[in-house]
C-alpha positions in Angstrom: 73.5 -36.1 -18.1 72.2 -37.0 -21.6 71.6 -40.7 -22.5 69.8 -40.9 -18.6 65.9 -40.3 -17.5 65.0 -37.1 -16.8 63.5 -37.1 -13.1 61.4 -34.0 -13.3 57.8 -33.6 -12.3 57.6 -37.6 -11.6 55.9 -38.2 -8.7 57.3 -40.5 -6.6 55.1 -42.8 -4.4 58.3 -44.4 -1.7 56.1 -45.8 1.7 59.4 -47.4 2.8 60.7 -43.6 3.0 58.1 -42.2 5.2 58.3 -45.3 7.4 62.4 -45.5 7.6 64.1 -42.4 6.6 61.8 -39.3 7.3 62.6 -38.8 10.9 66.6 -39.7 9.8 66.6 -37.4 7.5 64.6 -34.7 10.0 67.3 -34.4 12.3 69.8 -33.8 9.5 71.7 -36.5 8.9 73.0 -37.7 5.5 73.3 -40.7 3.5 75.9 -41.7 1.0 75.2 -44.7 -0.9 78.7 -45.8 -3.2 76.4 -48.4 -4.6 72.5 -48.6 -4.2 72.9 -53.5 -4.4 75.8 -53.2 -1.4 74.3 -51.0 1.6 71.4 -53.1 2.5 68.7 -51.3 1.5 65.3 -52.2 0.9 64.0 -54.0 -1.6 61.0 -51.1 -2.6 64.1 -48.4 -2.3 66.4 -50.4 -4.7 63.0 -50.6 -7.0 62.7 -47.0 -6.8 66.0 -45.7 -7.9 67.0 -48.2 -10.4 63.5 -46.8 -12.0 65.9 -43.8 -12.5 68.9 -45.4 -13.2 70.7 -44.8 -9.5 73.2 -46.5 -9.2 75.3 -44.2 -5.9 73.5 -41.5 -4.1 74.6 -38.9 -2.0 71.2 -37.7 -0.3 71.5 -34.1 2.0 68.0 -32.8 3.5 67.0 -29.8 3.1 65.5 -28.2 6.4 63.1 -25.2 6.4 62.3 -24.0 10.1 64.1 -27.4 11.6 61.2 -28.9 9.2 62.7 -31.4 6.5 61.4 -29.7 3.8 63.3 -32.1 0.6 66.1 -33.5 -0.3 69.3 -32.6 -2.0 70.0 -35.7 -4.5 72.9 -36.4 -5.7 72.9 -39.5 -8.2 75.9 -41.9 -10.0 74.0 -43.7 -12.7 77.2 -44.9 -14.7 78.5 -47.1 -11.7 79.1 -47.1 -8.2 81.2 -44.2 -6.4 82.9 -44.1 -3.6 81.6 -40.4 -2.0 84.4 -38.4 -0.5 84.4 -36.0 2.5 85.0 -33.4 0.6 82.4 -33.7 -1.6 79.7 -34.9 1.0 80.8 -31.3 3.0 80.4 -29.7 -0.1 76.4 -30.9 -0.6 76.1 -30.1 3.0 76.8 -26.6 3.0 75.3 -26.3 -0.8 71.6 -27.6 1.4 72.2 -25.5 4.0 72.6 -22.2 1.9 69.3 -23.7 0.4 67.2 -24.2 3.5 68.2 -20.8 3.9 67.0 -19.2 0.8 64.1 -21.9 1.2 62.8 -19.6 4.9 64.2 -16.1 2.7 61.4 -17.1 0.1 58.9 -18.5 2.5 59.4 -15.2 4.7 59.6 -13.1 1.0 55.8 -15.4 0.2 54.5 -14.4 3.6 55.6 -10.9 3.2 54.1 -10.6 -0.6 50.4 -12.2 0.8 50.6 -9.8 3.6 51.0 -7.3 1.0 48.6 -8.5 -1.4 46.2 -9.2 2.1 46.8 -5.3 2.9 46.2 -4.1 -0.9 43.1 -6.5 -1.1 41.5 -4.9 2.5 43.0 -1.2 1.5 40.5 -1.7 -1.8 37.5 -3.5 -0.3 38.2 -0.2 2.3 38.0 1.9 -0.6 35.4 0.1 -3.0 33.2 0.0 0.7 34.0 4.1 0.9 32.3 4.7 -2.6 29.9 2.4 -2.2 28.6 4.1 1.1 28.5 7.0 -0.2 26.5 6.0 -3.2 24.0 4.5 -0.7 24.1 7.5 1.7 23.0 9.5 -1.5 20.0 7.6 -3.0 17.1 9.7 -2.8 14.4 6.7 -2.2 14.3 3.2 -1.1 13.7 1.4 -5.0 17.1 3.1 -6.1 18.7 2.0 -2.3 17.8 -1.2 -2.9 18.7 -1.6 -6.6 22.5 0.8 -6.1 23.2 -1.5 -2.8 22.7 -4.8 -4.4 24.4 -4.0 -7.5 27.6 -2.4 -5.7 27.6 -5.9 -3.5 27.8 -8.2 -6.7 30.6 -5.6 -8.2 33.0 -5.7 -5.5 32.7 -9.4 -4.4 32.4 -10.4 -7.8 29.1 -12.8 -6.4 26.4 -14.6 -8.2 24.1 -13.1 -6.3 23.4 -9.7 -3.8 20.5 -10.0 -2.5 18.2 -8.0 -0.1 16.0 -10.3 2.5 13.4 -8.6 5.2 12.0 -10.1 8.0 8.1 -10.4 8.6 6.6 -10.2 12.2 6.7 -13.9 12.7 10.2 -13.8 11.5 9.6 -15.6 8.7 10.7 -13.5 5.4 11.4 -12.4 1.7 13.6 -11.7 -0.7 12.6 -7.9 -1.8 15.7 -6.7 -4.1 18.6 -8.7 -6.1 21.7 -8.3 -8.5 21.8 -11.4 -10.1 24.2 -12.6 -13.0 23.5 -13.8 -16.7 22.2 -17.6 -16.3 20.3 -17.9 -12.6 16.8 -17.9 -11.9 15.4 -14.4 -10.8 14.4 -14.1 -7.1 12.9 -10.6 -7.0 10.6 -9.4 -9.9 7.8 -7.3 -10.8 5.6 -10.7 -10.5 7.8 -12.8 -8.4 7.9 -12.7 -4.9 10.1 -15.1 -3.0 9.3 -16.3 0.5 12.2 -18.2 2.7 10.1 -19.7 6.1 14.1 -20.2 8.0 12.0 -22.5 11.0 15.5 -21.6 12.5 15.0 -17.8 12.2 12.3 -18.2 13.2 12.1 -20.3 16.4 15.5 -17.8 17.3 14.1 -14.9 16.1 17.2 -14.3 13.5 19.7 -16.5 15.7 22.8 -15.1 15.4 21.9 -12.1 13.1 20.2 -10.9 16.2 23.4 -10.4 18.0 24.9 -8.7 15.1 27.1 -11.3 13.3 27.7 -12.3 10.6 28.3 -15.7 8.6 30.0 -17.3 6.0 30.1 -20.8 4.4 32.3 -22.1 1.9 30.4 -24.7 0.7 26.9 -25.5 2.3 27.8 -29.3 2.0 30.8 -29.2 4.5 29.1 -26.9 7.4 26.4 -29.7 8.9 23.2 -28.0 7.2 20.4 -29.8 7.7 19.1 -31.6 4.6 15.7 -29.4 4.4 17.8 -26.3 4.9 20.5 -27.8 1.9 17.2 -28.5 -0.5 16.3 -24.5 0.0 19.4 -23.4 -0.8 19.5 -25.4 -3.8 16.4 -24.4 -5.2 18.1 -20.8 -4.9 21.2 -22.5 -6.8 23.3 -21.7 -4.1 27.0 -23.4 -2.9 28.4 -20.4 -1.1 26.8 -17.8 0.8 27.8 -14.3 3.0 24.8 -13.0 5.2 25.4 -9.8 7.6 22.4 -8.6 9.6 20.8 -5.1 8.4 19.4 -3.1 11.6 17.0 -0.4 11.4 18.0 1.2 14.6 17.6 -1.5 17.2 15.4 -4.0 15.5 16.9 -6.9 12.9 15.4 -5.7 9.8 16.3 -8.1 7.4 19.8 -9.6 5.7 22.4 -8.5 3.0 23.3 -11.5 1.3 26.4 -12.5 -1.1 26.0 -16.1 -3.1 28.3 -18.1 -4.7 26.2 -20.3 -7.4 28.7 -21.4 -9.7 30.8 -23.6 -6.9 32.2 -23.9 -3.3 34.0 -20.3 -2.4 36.4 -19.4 0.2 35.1 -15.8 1.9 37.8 -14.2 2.8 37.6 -12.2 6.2 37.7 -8.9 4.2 34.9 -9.8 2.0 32.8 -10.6 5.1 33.4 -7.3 6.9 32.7 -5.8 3.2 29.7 -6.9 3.1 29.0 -6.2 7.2 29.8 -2.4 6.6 27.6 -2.1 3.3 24.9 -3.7 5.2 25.3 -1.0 8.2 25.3 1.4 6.5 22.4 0.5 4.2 20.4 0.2 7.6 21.4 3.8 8.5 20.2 4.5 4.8 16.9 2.7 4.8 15.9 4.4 7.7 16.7 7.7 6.7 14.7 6.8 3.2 11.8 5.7 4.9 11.8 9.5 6.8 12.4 11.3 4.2 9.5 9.7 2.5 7.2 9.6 5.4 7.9 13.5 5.6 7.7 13.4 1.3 4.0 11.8 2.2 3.2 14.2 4.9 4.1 17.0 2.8 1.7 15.7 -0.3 -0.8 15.2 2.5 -0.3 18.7 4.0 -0.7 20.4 0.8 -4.1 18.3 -0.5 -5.4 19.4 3.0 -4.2 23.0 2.5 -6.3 23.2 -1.4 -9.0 21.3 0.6 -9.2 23.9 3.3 -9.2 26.8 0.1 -11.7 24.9 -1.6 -13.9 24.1 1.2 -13.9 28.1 2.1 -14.9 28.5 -1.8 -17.6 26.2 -1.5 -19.1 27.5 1.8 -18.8 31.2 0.2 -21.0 29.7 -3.1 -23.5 28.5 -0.6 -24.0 31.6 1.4 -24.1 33.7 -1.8 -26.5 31.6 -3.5 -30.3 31.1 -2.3 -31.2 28.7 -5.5 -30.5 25.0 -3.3 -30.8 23.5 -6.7 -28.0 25.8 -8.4 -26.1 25.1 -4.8 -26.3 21.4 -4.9 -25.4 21.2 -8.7 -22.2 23.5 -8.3 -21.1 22.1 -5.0 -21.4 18.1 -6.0 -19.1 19.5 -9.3 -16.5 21.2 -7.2 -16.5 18.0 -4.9 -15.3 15.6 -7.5 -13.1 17.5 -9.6 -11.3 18.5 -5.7 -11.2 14.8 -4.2 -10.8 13.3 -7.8 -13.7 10.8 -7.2 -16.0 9.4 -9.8 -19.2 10.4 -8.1 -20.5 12.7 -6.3 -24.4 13.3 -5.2 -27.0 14.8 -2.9 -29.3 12.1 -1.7 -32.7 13.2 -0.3 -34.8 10.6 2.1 -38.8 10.9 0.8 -40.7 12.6 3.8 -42.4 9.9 6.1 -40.8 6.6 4.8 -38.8 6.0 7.4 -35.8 6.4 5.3 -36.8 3.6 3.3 -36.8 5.5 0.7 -34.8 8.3 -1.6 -33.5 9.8 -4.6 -30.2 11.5 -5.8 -31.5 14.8 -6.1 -28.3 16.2 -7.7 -25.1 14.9 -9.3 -22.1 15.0 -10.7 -20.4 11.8 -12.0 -17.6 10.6 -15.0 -18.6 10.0 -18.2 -17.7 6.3 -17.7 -20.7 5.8 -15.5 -24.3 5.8 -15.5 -26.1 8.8 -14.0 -28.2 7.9 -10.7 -30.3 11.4 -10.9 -34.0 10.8 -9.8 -33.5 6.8 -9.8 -35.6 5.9 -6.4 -33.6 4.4 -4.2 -35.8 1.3 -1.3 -33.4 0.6 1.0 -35.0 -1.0 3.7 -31.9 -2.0 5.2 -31.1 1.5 6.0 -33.6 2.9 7.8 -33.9 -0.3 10.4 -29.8 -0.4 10.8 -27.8 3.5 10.1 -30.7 6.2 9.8 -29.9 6.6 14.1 -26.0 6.5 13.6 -26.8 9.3 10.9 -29.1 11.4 13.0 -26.3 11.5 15.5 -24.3 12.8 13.0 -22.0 9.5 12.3 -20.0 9.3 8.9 -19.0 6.4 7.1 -15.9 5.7 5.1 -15.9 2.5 3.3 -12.2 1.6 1.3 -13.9 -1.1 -0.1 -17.5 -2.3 0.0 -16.8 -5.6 0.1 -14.7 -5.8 3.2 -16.1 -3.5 5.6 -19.0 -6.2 6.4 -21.9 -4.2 4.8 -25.3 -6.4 4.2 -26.1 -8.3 0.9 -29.6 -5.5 0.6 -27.1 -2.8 1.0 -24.2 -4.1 -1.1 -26.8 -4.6 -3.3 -28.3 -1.2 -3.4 -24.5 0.2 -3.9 -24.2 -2.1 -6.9 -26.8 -0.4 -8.8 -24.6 2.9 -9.1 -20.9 0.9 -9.5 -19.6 1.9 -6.2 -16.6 0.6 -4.5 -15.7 2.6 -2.3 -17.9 5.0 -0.6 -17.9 8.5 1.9 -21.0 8.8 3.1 -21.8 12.2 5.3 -25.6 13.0 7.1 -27.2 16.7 6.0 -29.0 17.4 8.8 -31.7 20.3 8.9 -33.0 21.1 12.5 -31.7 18.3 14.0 -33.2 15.7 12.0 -31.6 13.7 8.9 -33.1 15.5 5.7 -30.4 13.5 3.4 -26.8 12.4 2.5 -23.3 14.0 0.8 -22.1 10.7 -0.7 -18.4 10.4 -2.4 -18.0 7.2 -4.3 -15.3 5.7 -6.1 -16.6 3.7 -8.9 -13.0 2.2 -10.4 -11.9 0.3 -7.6 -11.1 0.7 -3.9 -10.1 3.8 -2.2 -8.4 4.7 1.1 -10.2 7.9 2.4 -7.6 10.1 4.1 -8.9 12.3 7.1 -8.5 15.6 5.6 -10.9 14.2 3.2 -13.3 13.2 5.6 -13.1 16.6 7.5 -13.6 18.8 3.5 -17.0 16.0 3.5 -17.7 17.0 6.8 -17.6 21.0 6.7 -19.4 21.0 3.1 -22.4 18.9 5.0 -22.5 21.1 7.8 -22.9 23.8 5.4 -25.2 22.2 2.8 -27.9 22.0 6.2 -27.5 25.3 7.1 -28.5 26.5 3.5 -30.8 23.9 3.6 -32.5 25.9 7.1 -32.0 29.1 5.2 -33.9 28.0 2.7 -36.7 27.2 4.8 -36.7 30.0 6.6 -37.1 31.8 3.4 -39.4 29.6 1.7 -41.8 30.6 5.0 -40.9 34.0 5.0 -42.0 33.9 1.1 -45.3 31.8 2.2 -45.8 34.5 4.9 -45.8 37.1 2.4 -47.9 35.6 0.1 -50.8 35.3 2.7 -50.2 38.6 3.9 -50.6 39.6 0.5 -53.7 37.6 0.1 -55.1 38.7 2.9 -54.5 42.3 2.0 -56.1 41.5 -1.8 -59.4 39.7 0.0 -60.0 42.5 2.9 -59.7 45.0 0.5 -62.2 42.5 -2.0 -64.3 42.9 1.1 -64.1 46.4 1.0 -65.0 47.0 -2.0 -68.1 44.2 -2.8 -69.4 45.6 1.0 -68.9 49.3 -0.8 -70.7 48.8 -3.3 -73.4 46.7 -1.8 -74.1 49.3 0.1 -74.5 51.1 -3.2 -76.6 49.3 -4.8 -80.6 49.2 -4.7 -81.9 46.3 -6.4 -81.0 42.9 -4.9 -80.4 40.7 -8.1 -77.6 43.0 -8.9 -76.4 43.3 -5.7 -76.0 39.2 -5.7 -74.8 39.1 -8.9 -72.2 41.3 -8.4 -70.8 40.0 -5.0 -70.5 36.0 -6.8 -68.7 37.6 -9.3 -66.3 39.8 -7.4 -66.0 36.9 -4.8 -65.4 33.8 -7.2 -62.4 36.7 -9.0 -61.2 37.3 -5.2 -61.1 33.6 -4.2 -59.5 32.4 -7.7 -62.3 29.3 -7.0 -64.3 27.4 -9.7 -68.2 28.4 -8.6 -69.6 30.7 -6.0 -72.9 30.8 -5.1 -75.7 32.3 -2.8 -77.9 29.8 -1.3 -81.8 30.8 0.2 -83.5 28.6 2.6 -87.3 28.9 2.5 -89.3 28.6 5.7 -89.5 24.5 5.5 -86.2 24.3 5.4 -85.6 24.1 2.1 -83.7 26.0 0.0 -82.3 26.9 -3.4 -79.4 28.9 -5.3 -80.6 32.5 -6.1 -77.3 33.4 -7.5 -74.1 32.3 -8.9 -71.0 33.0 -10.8 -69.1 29.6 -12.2 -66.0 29.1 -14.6 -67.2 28.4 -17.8 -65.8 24.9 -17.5 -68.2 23.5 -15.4 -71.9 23.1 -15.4 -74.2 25.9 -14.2 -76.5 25.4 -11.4 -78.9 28.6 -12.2 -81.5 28.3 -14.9 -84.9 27.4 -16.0 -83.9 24.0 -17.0 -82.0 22.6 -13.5 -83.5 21.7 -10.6 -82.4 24.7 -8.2 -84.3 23.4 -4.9 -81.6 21.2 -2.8 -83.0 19.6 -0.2 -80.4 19.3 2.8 -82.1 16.8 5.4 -78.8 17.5 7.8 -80.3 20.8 8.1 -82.9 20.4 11.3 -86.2 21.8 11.1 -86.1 24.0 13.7 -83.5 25.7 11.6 -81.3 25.7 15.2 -78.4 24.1 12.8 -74.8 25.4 12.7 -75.4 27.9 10.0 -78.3 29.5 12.3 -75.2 29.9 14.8 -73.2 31.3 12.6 -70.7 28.8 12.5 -68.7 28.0 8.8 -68.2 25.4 7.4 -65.0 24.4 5.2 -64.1 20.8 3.6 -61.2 20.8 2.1 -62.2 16.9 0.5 -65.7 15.5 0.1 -64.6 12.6 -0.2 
């Protein structure tokens, strides 16, 4: 009524009520008060309601499920009043009807969160749906990672989705985020962000092992311990959702949800959200690592495939060729342009240096580096520790010089020609190591793949064969030659005997036979030589290239006194034997 307090939205602090009245009031009883200073009440109760201007009350509970729920107040300010039965009845059955619509709208509040409950699951069922199916169609694991994460932070309207995998000693990192505007970045191009759990890891993923999941409101009311509450906060974290990600049996990793911005209640359907994405992302990731294993074996089958045409291309080039130089020059081209490696050469060990030493014999190399063509190679190291391993036809495949535990001489050696990685095959001819087919990767380090290593292998095998062929020609070529010399000098013979035989006066005859056998013998002097009866001798005929100094004439000394010859003349020459020296010296 106007020209009172209004009572509304005052709170009322009234310990005397809790203490004297509450469990009155509970089992429905009533009070009427005709005046507040004349029914004993106490002191703190007077205080109260002559704050408001009481000056009678009527006061009816209101009961919600046999709970006292309120009160029904009914207040005389203007004086006292004596409260009638009819009118108490009356506030009885007026809080009664009200308790009543108090349980309708409790029941109707119950009904409408059950509803909203059921509408909120139906659409995290739904939002989960297309989610899962966005994730069952990524074609590779970046885009897996990047769709999963992202459709997480959507749907639970996070900070933070994050990806987490597990190393062997269970320790682990964050490899993939959604993150929102304002947080620091735990996944980036040059960011990598290791968690060591010591939990995780003494438990080997605890709970996640087993398959559940966890949630925490607020990671100051759950018992963390304080090292694990300083790791979260370095991650800015106050709420977090984890569910385990399996890749069939094994724990992979985590799917994590985080609250940054403040404490957050999970509600059971955003846990079992997050549960199902992270199933099914297992599922996923597996599938995404086969598909690109089978994506890897199919590049790999297809380089082995153009290395098996090209190696047949190459092989046919060396049968059809007999020129080893053309051979090595085409083949070492072909090589590098089919393996797409920086260098490619022929190395050839000198003859009796115990493969100490060598030379590149041919090449072919990128413009970026320096040729190694006819640059001798001492390499003491490699005679003493691989020429065996190579004889025995052993290959080596280095990925990185530097970590394959080569000596300093040899590193050193490599050095010179800016290798880094090196294939390194032995060309053997008959059996025995005539040189090498090296592969080298000058940029950086390389990871030979074994259909690589079998292309080097075949191209070797067949670089020795031509290497016997041309051997076996080079002697069939040296036989002819003497067989053609031989033919040319018998019939030289022939002849000089023909027309020896001709001729009448002895001068002549000498003359002509040095002549025709200097021109036979393509030598610089032949000579006749005539011992006299002592022993002696001297040249009675000659024929000598006009380069050198004659050893006929009036003005030399033509007696040569040979004290090797005996005097009984019973020497070699008696015998008939010949003498050839190949060096005086």
């Amino acid at each position: 009524v106007a020209g009172y307090k209004p009572i509304l939205e005052v709170k009322i602090h009234d310990h005397c009520f809790g203490e004297q009245y509450a469990p009155y009031y509970a089992q429905g009883r009533i009070q009427a008060v005709a005046d507040i200073y004349g029914e004993g009440l106490s002191d703190c109760h007077i205080e109260i309601l002559s704050k408001f201007q009481v000056r009678a009350n009527l006061i009816v509970p209101l009961l919600k499920n046999m709970e006292l729920w309120g009160l029904l107040c009914i207040h005389q300010c203007s004086g006292p009043r004596q409260w009638e039965d009819i009118e108490i009845e009356f506030a009885k059955q007026i809080a009664g009807q009200l308790g009543v619509a108090l349980q309708q709208t409790d029941y109707v509040d119950q009904l409408k969160a059950k509803s909203d409950q059921i509408a909120k699951t139906v659409a995290r069922e739904r939002a989960a749906a297309l989610a899962i199916d966005k994730i069952r169609k990524t074609p590779d694991i970046d885009s897996l990672f990047r769709i999963t994460t992202q459709e997480i932070r959507l749907q639970l309207n996070c900070d933070r989705a994050a990806v987490y995998t597990f190393n062997p000693d269970w320790s682990g990192k964050f490899v993939a985020e959604s993150v929102a505007a304002g947080w620091i970045p735990l996944v980036g191009p040059d960011l990598e962000t290791i968690w060591a759990d010591t939990y995780l890891q003494e438990h080997q993923g605890g709970r996640y092992s087993r398959k559940e999941s966890f949630a925490v409101d607020d990671i100051y009311q759950v018992g963390h311990s304080t090292c694990h509450i300083e790791y979260l906060e370095q991650f800015e974290v106050k709420a977090y959702a984890i569910a385990p990600i399996f890749k069939g049996e094994r724990l992979w990793g985590l799917m994590a949800a985080y609250q940054n911005s403040g404490p957050r209640h999970w509600e059971e359907s955003e846990v079992s959200f997050l549960a199902q994405i992270a199933l099914q992302f297992g599922v996923a990731l597996q599938q995404a690592e086969y598909v690109e294993q089978l994506q890897v074996q199919s590049v790999q089958l297809a380089k082995a495939a153009d290395l098996e045409r090209g190696a047949v291309s190459i092989i046919n080039n060396i049968r059809q060729n007999q020129n080893l130089g053309q051979i090595f020059q085409t083949i070492t081209h072909e090589i590098r342009q089919l393996l797409k490696a920086d260098r490619v050469g022929v190395y050839r060990f000198d003859p009796g240096t115990n493969y100490d030493l060598g030379e590149f014999v041919a090449e072919d190399v990128h413009s970026d580096y320096t040729s190694a063509l006819e640059v001798k190679v001492e390499d003491h190291c490699f005679g003493e520790k691989h020429s065996e391993k190579y004889r025995n036809g052993a290959v080596f495949a280095a990925a990185d010089i530097y970590a394959v535990g080569l000596l300093d001489c040899h590193i050193a050696t490599l050095e010179r020609f800016q290798i880094r990685a090196n294939l390194v095959v032995p060309m053997l001819k008959d059996r025995e190591l005539w040189g090498l087919l090296c592969i080298f990767q000058c940029s950086g380090p390389r990871q030979w793949q074994e259909p690589e290593i079998d292309f080097a292998q075949q191209i070797a095998a067949q670089l020795g064969i031509a290497l016997q062929q041309a051997e076996y020609i080079e002697q069939l070529q040296e036989q002819s030659k003497q067989m053609t010399k031989t033919a040319q000098r018998e019939k030289g013979v022939a002849q000089i005997i023909a027309r020896l035989l001709r001729s009448q006066d002895i001068t002549t005859t000498l003359r002509i036979t040095t002549q025709e056998v200097r021109h036979l013998l393509k030598c610089d002097r032949t000579a006749v030589y005539r011992f006299n009866t002592n022993g002696n001798g001297e040249f009675v005929a000659e024929s000598v290239s006009s380069d050198w100094l004659p050893v006929m004439g009036s003005e030399l000394q033509t007696v040569w006194l040979d004290s090797n010859l005996p005097e009984s003349q019973e020497g070699k020459y008696h015998q008939g034997e010949t003498l050839v020296v190949n060096d005086i010296y």
